[in-house]
C-alpha positions, 0 to 999 in steps of 0.5 A: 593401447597403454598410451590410452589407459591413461587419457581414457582413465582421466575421462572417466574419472572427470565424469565422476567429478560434480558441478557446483551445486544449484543455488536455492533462491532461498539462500539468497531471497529476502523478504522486507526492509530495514525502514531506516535504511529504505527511508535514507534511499526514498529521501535521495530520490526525493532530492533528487526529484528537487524536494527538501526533506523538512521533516523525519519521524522515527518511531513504531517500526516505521519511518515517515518523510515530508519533503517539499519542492521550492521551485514549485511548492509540491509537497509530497510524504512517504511512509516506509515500514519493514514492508517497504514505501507503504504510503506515497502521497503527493501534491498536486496530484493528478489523480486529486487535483483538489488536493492543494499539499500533504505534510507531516503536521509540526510535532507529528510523532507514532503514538502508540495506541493503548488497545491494541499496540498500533501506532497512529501517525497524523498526516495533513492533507490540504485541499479547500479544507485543511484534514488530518487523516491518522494513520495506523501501522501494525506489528507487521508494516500494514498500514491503514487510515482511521475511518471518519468515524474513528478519527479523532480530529473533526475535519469538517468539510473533508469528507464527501457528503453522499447525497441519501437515497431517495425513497420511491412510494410503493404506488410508483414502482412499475409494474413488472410484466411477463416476458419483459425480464429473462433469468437464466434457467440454470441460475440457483434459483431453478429447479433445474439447476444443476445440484453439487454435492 
């Protein structure tokens, strides 16, 4: 029996002894990029992909790629912020196959705007017409594209041009006739609709 006081002593002091404690993912989770870095990754692939990175811009918390391929000419840009690649545009593209190439314009750089501290970055975007759409990216790596109204280049022919409405004169709207048409009699709109409070 003494034989065993010692065996049955360490059992149980090895039970009293405690795991490694359970990793929080919040120790190790990490929200965001560097965009330089990123950038460097993107540019990689891209040469990877065949493309040449031909022009780089810094500035606003970002970092904008324009690469082109010699074997077929495909263009592409990518716009990286603390968010990761935001923006990734590329031609051809068979999504937009009007789209003819995409570039950073020779001197493109982030202004910084005066309103509200955003940046602006112009990106060229050619199809029948050559574009300019500006980008804008705020304190937080959002980025968005200036409306037609907004932007201040004119870019004539780059928008689609929606076709009006036609007006309908009152005396050839149809006539609606009983029983054509049935609402659903627990819509909102009826009384016996079901009331929450």
């Amino acid at each position: 029996m003494r034989r065993r006081w010692p065996i049955l002593l360490m059992v149980l002091l090895g039970g009293c002894v405690s795991e490694k404690p359970v990793m929080d993912p919040l120790d190790f989770l990490a929200a965001g990029v560097d965009p330089v870095e990123e950038a460097d990754r993107v540019a990689l692939q891209l040469g990877r992909a065949g493309y040449v990175v031909d022009r780089r811009v810094e500035g606003g918390g970002a970092v904008a790629i324009g690469a082109r391929r010699l074997r077929d000419g495909a263009s592409a840009v990518r716009l990286v912020t603390r968010r990761g690649v935001v923006l990734g545009l590329d031609a051809p593209d068979a999504r937009h196959p009007e789209r003819v190439a995409v570039r950073l314009p020779e001197g493109a750089n982030f202004l910084r705007r005066e309103l509200d501290g955003y940046h602006e970055l112009p990106i060229e975007v050619v199809t029948h017409a050559r574009c300019i759409a500006v980008l804008v990216v705020d304190g937080g790596g959002f980025v968005r594209e200036l409306s037609r109204d907004e932007n201040p280049h004119p870019n004539e022919g780059c928008y689609r041009e929606e076709e009006p409405e036609a007006d309908v004169p009152d005396d050839e709207v149809p006539e609606l006739e009983e029983g054509e048409f049935v609402i659903d009699e627990a819509s909102s709109g009826s009384p016996d609709a079901p009331v929450w409070d």
